[in-house]
N, C-alpha and C positions, 0 to 999 in steps of 0.2 A: 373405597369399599365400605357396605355397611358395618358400622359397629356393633351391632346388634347379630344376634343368634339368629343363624334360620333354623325352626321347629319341623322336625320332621317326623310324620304319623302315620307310622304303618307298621308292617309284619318285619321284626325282627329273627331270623331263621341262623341254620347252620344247613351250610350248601355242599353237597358230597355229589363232584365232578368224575362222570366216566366218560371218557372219550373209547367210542367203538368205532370199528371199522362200516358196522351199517346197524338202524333199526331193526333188534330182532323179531323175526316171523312169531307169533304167540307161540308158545309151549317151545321153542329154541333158547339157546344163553348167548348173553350178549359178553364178549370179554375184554375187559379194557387191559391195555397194556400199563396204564397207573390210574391212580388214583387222584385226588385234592380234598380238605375239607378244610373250610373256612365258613366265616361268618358273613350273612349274607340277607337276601330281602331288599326290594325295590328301595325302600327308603335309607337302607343301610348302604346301600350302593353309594346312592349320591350324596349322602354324609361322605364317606370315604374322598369321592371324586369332590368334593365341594372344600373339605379339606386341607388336601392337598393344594389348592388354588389359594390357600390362605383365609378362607371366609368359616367363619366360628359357626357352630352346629351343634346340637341336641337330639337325644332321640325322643318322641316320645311313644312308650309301648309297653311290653309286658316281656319279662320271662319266666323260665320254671326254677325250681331250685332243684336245678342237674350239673349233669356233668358238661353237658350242652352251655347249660348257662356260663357255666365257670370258662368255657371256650369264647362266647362271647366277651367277657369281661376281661380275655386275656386279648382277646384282638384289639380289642376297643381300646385298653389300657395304654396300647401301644403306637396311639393317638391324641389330638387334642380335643373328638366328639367328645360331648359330654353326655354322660347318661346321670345325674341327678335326676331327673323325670320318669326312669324305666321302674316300672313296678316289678316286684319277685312273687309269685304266686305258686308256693311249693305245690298245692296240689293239680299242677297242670304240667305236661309235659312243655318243655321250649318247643318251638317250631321248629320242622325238620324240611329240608329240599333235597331231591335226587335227581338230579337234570346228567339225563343222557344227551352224548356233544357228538355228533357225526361231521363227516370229514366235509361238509360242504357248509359246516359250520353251525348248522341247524342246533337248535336244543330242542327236546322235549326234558319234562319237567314230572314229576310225584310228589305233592306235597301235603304232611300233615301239620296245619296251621298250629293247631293246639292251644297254649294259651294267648299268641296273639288276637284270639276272638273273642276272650275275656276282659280286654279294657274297658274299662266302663268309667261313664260320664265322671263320678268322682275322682279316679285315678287322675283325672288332669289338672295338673299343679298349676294355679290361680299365677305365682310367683313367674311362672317361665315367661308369659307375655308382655308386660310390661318392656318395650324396649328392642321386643324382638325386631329382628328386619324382615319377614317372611314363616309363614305357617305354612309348610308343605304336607300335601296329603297323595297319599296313595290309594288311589282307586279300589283297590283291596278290603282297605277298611271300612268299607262301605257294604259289605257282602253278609256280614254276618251281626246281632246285637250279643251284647252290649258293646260289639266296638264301636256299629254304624252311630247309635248313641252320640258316644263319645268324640267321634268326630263333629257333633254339633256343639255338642261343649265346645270343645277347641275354637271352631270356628265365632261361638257366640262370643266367645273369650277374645279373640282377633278383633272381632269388629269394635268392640268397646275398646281397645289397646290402639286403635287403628292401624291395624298390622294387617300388612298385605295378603292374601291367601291364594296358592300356587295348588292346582292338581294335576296329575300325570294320570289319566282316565283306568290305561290298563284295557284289554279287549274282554276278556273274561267277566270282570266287573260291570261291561255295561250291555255285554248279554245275560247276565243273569239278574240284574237290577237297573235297569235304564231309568226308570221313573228316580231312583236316588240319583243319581249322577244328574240329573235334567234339574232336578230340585235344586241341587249344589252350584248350578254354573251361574246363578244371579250374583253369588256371593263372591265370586272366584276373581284377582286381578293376571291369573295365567293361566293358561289351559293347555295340554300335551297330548296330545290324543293322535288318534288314526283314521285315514277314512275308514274303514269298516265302520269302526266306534261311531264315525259323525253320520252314517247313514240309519244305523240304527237309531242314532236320538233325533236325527231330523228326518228321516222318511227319505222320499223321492225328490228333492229336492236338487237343483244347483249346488256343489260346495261351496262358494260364492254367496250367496243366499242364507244358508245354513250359519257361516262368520258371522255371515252380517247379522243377523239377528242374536250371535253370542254377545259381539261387543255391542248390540246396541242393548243388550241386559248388564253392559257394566264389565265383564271382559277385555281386559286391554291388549293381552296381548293372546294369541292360539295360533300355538304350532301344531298342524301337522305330518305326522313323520314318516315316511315311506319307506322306509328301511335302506334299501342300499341303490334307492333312485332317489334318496340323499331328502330335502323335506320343504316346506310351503311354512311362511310363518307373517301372519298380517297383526300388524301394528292399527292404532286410531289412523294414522295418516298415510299410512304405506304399506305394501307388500311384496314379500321377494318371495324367490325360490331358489332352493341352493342345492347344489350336487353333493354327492356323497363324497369322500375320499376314497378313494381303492387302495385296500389292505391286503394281504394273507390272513383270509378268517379264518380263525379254528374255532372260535366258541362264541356265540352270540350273546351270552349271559350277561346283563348287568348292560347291554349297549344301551337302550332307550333309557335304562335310568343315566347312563353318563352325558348323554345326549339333553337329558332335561337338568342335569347339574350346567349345564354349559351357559341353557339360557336364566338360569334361576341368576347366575353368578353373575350374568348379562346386563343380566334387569336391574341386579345391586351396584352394580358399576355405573349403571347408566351411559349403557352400549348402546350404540345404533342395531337396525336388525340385522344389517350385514355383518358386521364383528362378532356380535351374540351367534349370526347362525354357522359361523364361520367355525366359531368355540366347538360350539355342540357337536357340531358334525365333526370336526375332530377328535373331540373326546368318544363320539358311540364309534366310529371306528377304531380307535384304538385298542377301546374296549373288547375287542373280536379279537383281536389279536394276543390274548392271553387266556388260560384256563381257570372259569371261575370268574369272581367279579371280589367285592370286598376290597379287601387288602389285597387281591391280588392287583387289581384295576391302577394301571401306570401312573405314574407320580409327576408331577408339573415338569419338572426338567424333562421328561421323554416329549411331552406336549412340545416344551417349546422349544425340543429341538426337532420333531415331525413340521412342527408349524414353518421353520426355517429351511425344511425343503423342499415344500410349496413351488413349483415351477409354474405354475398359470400365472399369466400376468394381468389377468381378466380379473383375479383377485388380489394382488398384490398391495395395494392400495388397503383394505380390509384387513387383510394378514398384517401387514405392519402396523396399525393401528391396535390389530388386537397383543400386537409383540409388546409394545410399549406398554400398553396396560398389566401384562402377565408381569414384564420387568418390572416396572414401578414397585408390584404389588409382593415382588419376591422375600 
């Protein structure tokens, strides 16, 4: 396992889950039979799932001096993330998330980012890089200045540290800013994307075609993720495809982020693509299987004991390989 921190930069939030019986019609009320609120945002997710797996994490980002914030710092406390890096910016509110969860597992999402859009280039602590094993960005950060900014800090800050840099693109981010994201992929050693995402930054192309000219910009590794027809993920030397695991979804929240902790954790191990994709795909499905993401998002013992009921023997081979590694690392 790497000894070094993975840095991870993006929207720290507070996620208030309703699960309703269906999306309501405009001017109807939607009624959840409970509630959740935890702490929550792409990069906090897979801090959380990254973790748990035993590999050491930082955040870096912003919050407000609320009541919010005081929620983050209680979740987080109750962790080994680190947030020495998180800035406090009392006159901004923290991020806020409302993700409606219907019964076919769907979310739709409301978000007011708030001061995560305020990070700016100086908020990023010179000290963190030195040593790190991975600079993680979320596509998000890329959407609005001064964080977009600040994400080149960081990253100028990586290349000089020579610390790897990992992005999760996000669909949103790279229809609303495709020219950043297309900018970003020279510097990138992972990439987590979608095909949507990769039709927009490469046109009409082959997906095939569209790889190959990511890794031949320096990209070594690009997953793409299909959601629950499981994902495609090409290596310099190889490429596989892997199936999804079939769960009981109730909530999709926080899957692609657990899915790219899988191979982040992959990559620090120095996994093959089958064991890494083996990971991922079991951590974004389990992810479905609970309300919320965060702290709620299941803990290595559920992993590997999902991982141990594995009946394909088409994978078994991979599963045990990847048992070994989770054990070692316990």
């Amino acid at each position: 396992m790497s000894s070094g921190e993975v840095l991870l930069l993006g929207d720290i939030n507070i996620d208030t889950v309703l699960p309703v019986a269906e999306f309501p019609m405009p001017g109807r009320d939607g009624l959840a039979p409970h509630i959740s609120t935890g702490i929550g945002g792409a990069v906090v997710n897979s801090a959380f799932v990254l973790q748990h797996l035993g590999q050491r994490t930082a955040l870096l980002g912003c919050v407000g001096a609320d009541v919010w914030a005081e929620k983050v710092k209680q979740d987080v406390g109750q962790t080994t993330i680190k947030m020495d890096y998180v800035k406090s910016k009392p006159q901004h509110c923290t991020g806020l998330t409302f993700i409606i969860a219907t019964p076919d597992g769907e979310r739709t999402m409301f978000s007011h980012r708030g001061v995560n859009t305020q990070l700016a280039p100086q908020d990023i602590d010179e000290k963190a890089f030195p040593g790190a094993g991975m600079l993680h960005i979320s596509g998000y950060a890329l959407l609005e200045s001064p964080q977009k900014e600040a994400v080149w800090r960081a990253v100028e800050l990586a290349k000089q540290n020579q610390v790897p840099v990992s992005l999760d693109t996000g669909l949103d981010p790279v229809v609303r800013n495709p020219d950043e994201v297309r900018r970003l992929l020279p510097a990138l050693t992972l990439c987590i994307t979608g095909l949507k995402e990769m039709e927009i930054l490469f046109g009409d192309i082959p997906l095939s075609e569209a790889v190959d000219a990511m890794l031949a910009s320096g990209v070594r590794l690009v997953a793409i993720k299909l959601g629950d027809k499981g994902c495609h993920v090409f290596g310099e030397a190889e490429k596989i495809s892997y199936p999804a695991f079939q769960v009981n979804a109730l909530d999709t929240t926080g899957a692609g982020d657990s899915f790219t902790s899988g191979l982040i954790y992959g990559w620090l191990q120095g996994m093959g693509l089958l064991p890494a994709a083996a990971l991922a795909s079991a951590l974004g499905a389990l992810a479905t299987t609970v309300y919320g993401a965060g702290s709620a998002l299941p803990a290595k013992g559920k992993v590997v004991d999902f991982l141990r009921t594995v009946q394909d023997q088409s994978i078994a081979g991979e599963i045990e390989e990847l048992l070994g590694i989770l054990e070692k690392n316990t």
